[in-house]
N, CA, C and O atoms as a DFTB+ gen file, in Angstrom:
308 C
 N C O
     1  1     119.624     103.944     185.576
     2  2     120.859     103.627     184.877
     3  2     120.625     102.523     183.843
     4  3     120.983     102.564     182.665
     5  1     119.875     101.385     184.547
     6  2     120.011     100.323     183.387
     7  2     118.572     100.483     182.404
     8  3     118.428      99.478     181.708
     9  1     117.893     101.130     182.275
    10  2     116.551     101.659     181.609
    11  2     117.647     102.115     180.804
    12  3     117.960     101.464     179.808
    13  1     118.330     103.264     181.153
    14  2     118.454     104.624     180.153
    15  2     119.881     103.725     178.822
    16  3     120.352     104.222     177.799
    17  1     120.148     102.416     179.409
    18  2     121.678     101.830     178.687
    19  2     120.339     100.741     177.696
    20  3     120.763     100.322     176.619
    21  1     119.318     100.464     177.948
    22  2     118.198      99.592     177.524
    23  2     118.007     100.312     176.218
    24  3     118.126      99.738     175.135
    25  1     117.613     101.989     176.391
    26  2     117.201     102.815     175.650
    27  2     118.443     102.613     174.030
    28  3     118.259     102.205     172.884
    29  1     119.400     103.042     174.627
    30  2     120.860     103.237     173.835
    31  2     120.774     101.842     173.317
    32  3     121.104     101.962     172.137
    33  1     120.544     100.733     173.516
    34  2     120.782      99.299     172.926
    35  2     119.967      99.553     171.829
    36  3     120.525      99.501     170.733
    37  1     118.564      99.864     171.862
    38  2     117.707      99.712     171.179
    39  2     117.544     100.690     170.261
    40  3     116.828     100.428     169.294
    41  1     118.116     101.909     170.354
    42  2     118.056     103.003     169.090
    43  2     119.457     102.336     168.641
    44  3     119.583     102.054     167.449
    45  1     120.342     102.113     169.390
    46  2     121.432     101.321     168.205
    47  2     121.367     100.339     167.230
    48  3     121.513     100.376     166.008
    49  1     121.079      99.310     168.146
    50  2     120.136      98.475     166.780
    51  2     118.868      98.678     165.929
    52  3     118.446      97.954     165.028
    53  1     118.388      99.749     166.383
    54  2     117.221     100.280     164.811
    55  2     117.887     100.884     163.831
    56  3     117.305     101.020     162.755
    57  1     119.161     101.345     163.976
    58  2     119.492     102.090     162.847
    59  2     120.140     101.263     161.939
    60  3     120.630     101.681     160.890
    61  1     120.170      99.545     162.480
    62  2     120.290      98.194     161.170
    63  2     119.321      97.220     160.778
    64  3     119.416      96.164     160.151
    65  1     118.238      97.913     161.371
    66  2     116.721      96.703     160.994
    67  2     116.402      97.110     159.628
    68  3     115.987      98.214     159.276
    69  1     116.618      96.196     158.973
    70  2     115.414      96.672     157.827
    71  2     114.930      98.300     157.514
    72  3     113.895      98.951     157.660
    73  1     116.312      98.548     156.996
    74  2     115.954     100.075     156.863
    75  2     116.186     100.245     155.025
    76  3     116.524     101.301     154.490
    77  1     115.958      99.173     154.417
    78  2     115.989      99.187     152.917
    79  2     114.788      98.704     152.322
    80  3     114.745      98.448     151.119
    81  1     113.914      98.577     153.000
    82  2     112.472      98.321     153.200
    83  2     111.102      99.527     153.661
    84  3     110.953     100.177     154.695
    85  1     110.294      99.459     152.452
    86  2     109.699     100.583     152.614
    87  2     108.889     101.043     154.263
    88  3     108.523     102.084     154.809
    89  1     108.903      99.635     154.569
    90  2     107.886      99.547     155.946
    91  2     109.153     100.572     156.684
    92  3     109.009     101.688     157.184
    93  1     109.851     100.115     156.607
    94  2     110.655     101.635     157.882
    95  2     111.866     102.070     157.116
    96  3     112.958     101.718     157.562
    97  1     111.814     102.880     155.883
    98  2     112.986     103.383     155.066
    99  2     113.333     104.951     155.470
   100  3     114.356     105.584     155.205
   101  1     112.277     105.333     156.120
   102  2     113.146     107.034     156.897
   103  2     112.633     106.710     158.412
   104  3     111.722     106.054     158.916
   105  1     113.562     107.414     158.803
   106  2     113.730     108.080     160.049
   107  2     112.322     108.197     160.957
   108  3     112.099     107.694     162.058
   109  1     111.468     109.009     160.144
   110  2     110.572     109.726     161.034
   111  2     109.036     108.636     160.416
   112  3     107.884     109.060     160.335
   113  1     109.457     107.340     160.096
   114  2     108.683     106.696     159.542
   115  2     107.705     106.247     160.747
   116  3     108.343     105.592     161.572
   117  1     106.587     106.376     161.031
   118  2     106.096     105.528     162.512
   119  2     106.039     104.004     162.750
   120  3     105.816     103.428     163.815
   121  1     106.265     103.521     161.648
   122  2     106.633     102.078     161.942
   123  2     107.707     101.683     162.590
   124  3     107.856     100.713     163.334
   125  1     108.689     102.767     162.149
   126  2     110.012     102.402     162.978
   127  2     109.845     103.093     164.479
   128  3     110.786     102.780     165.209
   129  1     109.020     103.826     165.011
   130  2     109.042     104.190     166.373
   131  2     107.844     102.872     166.368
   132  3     108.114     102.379     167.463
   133  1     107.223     102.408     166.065
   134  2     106.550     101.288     166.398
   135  2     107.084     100.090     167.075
   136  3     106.715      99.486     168.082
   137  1     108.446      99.841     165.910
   138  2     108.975      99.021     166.267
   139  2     110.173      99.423     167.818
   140  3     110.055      98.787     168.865
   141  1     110.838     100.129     167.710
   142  2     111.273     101.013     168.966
   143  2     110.572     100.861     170.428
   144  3     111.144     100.601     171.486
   145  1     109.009     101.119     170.186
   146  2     108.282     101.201     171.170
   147  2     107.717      99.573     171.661
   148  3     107.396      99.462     172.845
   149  1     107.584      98.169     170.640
   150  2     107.928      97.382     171.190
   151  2     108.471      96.709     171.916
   152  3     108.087      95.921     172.780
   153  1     109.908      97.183     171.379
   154  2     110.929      96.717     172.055
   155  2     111.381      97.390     173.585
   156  3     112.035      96.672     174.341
   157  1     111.112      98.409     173.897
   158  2     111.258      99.030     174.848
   159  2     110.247      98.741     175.776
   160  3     110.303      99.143     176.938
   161  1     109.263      98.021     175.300
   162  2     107.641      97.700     176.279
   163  2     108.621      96.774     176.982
   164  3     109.041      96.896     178.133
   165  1     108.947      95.724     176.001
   166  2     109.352      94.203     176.171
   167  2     110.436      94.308     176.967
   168  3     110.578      93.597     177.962
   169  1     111.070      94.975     176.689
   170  2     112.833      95.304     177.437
   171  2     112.217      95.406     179.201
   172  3     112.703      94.747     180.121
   173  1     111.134      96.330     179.333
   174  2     110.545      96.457     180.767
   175  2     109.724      95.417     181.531
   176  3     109.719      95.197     182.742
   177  1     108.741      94.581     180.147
   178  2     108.102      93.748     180.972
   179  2     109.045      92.452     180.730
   180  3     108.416      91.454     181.084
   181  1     110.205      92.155     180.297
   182  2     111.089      90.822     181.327
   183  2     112.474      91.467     181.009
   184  3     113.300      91.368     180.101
   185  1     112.337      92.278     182.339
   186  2     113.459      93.035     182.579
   187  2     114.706      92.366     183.472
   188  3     115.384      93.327     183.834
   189  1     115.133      91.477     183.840
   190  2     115.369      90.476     184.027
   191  2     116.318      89.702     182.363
   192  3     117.344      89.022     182.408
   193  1     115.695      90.029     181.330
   194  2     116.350      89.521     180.371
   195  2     116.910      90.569     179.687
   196  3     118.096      90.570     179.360
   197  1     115.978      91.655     179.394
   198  2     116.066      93.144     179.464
   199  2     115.691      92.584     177.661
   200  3     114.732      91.916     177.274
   201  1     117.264      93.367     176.561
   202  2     117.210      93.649     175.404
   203  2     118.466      92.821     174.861
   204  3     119.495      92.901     175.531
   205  1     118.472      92.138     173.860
   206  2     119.533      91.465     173.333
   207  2     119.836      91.923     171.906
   208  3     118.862      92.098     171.174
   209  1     120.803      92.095     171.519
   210  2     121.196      92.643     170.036
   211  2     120.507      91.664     169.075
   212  3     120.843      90.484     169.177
   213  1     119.649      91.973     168.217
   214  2     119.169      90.921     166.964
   215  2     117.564      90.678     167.608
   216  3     116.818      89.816     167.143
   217  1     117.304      91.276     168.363
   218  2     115.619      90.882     168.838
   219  2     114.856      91.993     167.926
   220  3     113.655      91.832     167.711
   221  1     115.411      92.908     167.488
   222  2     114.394      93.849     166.682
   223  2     114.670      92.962     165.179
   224  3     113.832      93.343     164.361
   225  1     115.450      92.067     164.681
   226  2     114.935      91.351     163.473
   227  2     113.684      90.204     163.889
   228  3     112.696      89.867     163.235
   229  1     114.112      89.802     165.119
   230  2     112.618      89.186     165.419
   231  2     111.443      89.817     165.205
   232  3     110.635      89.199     164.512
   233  1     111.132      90.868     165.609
   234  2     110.185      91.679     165.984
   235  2     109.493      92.292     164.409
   236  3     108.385      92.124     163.900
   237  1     110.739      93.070     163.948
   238  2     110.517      93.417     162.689
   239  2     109.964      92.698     161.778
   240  3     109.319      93.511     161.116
   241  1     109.775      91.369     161.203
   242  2     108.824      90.700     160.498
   243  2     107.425      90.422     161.172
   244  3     106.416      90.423     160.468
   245  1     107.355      90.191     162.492
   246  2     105.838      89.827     163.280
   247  2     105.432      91.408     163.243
   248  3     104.217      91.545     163.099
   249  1     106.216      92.737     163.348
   250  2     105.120      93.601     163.364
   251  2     104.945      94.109     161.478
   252  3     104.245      95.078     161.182
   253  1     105.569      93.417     160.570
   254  2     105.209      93.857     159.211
   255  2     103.851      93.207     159.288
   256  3     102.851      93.910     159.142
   257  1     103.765      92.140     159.468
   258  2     102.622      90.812     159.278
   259  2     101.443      91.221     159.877
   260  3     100.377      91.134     159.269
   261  1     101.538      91.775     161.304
   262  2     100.542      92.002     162.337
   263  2      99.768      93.666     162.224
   264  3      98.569      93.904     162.370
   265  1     100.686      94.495     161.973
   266  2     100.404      95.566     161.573
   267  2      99.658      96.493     162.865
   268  3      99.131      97.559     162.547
   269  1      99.634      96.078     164.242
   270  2      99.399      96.025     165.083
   271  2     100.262      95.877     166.158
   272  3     100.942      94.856     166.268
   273  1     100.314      96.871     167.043
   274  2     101.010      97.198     167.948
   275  2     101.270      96.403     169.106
   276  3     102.306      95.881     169.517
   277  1      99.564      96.438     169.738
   278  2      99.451      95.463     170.886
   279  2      99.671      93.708     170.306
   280  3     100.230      92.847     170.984
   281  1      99.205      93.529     169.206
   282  2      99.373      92.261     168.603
   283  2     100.768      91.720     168.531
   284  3     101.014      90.562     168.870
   285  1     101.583      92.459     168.140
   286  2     102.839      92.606     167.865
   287  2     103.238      92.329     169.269
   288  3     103.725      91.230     169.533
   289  1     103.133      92.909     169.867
   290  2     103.824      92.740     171.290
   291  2     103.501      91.367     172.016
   292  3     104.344      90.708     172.625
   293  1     102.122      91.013     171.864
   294  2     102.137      89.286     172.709
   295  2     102.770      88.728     171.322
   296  3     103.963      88.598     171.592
   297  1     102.661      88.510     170.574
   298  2     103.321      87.560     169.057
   299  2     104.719      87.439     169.579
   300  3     105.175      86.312     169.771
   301  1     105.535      88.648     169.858
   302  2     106.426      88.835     170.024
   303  2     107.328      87.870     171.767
   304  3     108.397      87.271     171.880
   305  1     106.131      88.201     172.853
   306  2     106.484      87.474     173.957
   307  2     106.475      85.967     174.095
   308  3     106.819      85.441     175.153
């Protein structure tokens, strides 16, 4: 139950990150499941805090910079 409401937080707020920016300007861009798939790591490993609205603008500049997935993800913790 609370995974699958984690999920719904986080495709809701991707569809206002930085989507006027070439790094994730369509849909099927893989940066933007990049960024998606961060956040959903993170949402599980301090699940306990889970996902907060405005953490994918965090995220979204450390993974432009890092360009790197796993990098992105400790930068990010």
């Amino acid at each position: 139950q609370r995974s699958s409401c984690l999920v719904l937080l986080i495709e809701k707020d991707m569809l206002r990150t930085d989507r006027s920016l070439p790094f994730y300007d369509e849909d099927d861009n893989p940066n933007v499941n990049l960024l998606h798939d961060v956040l959903l790591t993170y949402s599980f490993y301090n699940f306990d805090l889970g996902y907060c609205q405005g953490m994918s603008d965090v995220l979204s500049p450390i993974l432009y910079v890092m360009r790197d997935e796993t990098k992105s993800f400790w930068c990010f913790v």
